[in-house]
C-alpha positions as CSV (number, residue, x, y, z in Angstrom):
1,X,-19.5,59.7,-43.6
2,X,-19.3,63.4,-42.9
3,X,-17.0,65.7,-44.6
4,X,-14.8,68.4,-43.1
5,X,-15.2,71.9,-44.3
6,X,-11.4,73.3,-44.5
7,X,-12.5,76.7,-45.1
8,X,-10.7,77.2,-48.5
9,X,-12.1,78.8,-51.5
10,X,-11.0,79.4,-55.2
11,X,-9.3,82.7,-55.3
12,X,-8.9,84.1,-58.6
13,X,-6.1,87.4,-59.1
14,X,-7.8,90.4,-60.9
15,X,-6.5,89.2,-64.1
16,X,-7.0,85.4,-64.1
17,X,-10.7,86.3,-63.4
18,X,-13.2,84.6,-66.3
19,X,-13.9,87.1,-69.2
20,X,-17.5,87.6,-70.9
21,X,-17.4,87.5,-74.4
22,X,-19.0,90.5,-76.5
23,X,-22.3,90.0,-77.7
24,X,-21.9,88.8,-81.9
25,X,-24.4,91.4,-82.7
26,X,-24.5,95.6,-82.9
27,X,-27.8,96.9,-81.0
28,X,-30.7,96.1,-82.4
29,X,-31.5,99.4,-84.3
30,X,-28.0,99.1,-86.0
31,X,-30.2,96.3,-87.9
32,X,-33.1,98.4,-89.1
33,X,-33.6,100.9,-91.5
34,X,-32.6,101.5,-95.2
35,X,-29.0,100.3,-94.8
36,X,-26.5,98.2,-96.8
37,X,-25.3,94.6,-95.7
38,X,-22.9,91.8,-96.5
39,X,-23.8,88.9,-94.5
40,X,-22.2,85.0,-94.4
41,X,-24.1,82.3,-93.3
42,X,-22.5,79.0,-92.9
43,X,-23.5,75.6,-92.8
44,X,-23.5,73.2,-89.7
45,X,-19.9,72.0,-89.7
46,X,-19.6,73.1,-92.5
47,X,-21.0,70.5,-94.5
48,X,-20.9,71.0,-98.3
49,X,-25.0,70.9,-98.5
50,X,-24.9,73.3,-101.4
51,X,-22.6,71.3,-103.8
52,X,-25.6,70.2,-106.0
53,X,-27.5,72.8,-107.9
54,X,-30.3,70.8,-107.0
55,X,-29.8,70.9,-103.6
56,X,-29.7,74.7,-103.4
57,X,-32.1,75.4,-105.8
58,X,-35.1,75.4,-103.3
59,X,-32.9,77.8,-100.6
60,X,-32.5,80.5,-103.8
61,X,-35.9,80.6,-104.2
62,X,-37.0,81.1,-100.6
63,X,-34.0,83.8,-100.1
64,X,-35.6,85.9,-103.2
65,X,-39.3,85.4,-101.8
66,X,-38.1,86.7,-98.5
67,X,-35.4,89.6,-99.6
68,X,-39.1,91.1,-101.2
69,X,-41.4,90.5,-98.6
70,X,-39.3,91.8,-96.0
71,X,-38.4,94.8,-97.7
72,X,-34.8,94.5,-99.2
73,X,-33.4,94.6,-102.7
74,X,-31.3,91.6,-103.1
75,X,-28.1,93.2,-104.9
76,X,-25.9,89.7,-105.0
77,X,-26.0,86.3,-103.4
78,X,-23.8,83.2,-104.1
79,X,-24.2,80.1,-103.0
80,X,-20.9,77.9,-102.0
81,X,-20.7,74.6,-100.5
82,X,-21.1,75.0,-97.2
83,X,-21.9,78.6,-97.0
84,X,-23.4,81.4,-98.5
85,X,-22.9,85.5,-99.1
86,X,-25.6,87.7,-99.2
87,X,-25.5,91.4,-100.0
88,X,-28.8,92.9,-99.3
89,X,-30.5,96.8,-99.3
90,X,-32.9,97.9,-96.7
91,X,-35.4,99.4,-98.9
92,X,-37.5,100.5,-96.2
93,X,-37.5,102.4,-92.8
94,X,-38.7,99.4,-91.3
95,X,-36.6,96.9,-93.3
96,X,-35.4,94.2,-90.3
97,X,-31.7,92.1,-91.6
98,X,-32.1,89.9,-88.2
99,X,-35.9,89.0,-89.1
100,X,-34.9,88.6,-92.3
101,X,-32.3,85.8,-91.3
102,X,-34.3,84.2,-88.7
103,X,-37.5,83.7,-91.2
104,X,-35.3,82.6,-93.9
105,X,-32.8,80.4,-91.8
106,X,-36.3,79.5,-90.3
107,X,-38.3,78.2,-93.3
108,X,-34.8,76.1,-95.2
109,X,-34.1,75.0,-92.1
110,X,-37.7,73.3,-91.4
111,X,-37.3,71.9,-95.1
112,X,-34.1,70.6,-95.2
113,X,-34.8,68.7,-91.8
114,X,-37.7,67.0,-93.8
115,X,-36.0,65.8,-96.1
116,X,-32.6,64.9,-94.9
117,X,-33.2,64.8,-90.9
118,X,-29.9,67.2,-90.2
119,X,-29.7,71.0,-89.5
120,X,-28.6,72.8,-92.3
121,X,-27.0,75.9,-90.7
122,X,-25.0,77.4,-88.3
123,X,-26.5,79.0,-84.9
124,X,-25.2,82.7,-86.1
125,X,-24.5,84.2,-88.7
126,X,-21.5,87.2,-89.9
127,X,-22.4,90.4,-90.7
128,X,-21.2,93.7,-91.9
129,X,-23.4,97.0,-92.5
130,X,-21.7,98.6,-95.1
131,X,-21.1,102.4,-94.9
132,X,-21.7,105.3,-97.1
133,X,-17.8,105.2,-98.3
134,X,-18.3,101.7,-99.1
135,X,-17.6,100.8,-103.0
136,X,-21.2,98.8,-103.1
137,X,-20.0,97.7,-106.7
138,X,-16.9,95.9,-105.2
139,X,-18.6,94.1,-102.9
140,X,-21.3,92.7,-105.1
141,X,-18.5,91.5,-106.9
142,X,-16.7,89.9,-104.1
143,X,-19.6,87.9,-103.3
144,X,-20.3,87.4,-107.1
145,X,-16.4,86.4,-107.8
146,X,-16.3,84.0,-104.5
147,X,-16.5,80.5,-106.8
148,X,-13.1,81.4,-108.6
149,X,-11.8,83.1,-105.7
150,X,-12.4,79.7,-103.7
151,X,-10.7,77.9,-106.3
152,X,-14.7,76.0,-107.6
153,X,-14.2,74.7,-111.2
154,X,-16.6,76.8,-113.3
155,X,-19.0,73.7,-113.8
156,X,-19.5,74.3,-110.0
157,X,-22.6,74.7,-108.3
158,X,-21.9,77.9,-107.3
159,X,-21.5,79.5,-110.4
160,X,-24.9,78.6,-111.3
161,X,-26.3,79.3,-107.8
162,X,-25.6,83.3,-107.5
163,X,-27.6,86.4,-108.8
164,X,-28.9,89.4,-107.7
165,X,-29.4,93.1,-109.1
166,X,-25.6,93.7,-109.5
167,X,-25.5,90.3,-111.1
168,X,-28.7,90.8,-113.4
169,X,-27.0,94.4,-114.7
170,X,-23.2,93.1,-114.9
171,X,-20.7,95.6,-113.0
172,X,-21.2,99.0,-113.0
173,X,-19.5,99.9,-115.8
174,X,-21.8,98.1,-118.0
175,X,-19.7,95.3,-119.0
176,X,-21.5,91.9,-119.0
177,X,-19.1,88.9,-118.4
178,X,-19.5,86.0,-119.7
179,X,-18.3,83.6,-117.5
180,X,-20.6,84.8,-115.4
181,X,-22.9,83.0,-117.1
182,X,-21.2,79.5,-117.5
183,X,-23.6,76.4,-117.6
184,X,-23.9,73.5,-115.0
185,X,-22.3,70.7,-115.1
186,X,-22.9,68.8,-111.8
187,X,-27.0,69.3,-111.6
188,X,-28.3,66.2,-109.5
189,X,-26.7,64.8,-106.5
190,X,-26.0,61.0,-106.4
């Protein structure tokens, strides 16, 4: 069976024509050097993997282990169900955010696959570099106050699973809230 070639082809108008999307990420240098950033990694499909203390626990660790030997102050973090904030400091010319990410996306990922046989995160992650005009103080808190803003109950997971320098010193006008500090109540998973 042979088959006739009519001579048509697709023709697409100017403005019907497929669009590339922009690139997720600044240029590469945006990401280096002694610069501010509030970042949002997210679970794959968004699956509540952090809604056990004990779940999480291991992830906290690694992200302090790496914030230091990368070269960034970690000035808050918060852990929520299914994703997690991160406001880190470039505390060196050199300081990398997107090797930071991949190493520790890298290392909880390998782990979690272990032990559960799923990926735990998203391909991407959100980013913002914070500029100089930037109240740093309202962020942290953002990402510190992102349990009750998310409407957790304050035995959550999340309250538990957050720290950093701007949690350690309270907010910057000294004051030290206590709730900030409110114990666990769901520790183990079933």
């Amino acid at each position: 069976m042979s088959f006739l070639n009519v001579g048509t082809k697709l023709q697409l108008r100017p403005d019907q024509r497929p669009v590339r999307k922009s690139k997720p990420r600044l240029d590469r240098d945006d990401y280096v050097g002694q610069r501010t950033y509030h970042i949002t990694l997210a679970t794959a499909r968004r699956a509540p993997f952090f809604e056990y203390r004990s779940d999480a626990k291991p992830l906290e660790v690694n992200l302090i282990d790496v914030a230091a030997r990368f070269g960034f102050g970690l000035l808050a973090y918060c852990f929520m169900p299914d994703h997690l904030h991160v406001l880190l400091l470039g505390q060196k010319p050199d300081s990398n955010l997107l090797l930071i990410v991949q190493r520790f996306k890298q290392i909880t990922s390998f782990h979690f696959k272990q032990k559960t046989g799923d990926a735990l995160w998203q391909q991407s992650f959100y980013d913002r570099i914070l500029r100089q005009n930037d109240d740093l103080s309202k962020v942290a808190q953002y990402v510190l106050d992102n349990p009750s803003a998310e409407g957790l109950a304050p035995g959550s997971a999340a309250y538990e699973l957050r720290g950093g320098s701007y949690f350690d010193e309270g907010p910057s006008d000294g004051a030290k809230a206590s709730s900030l500090h409110l114990p666990l109540l769901r520790e183990e998973s079933p």
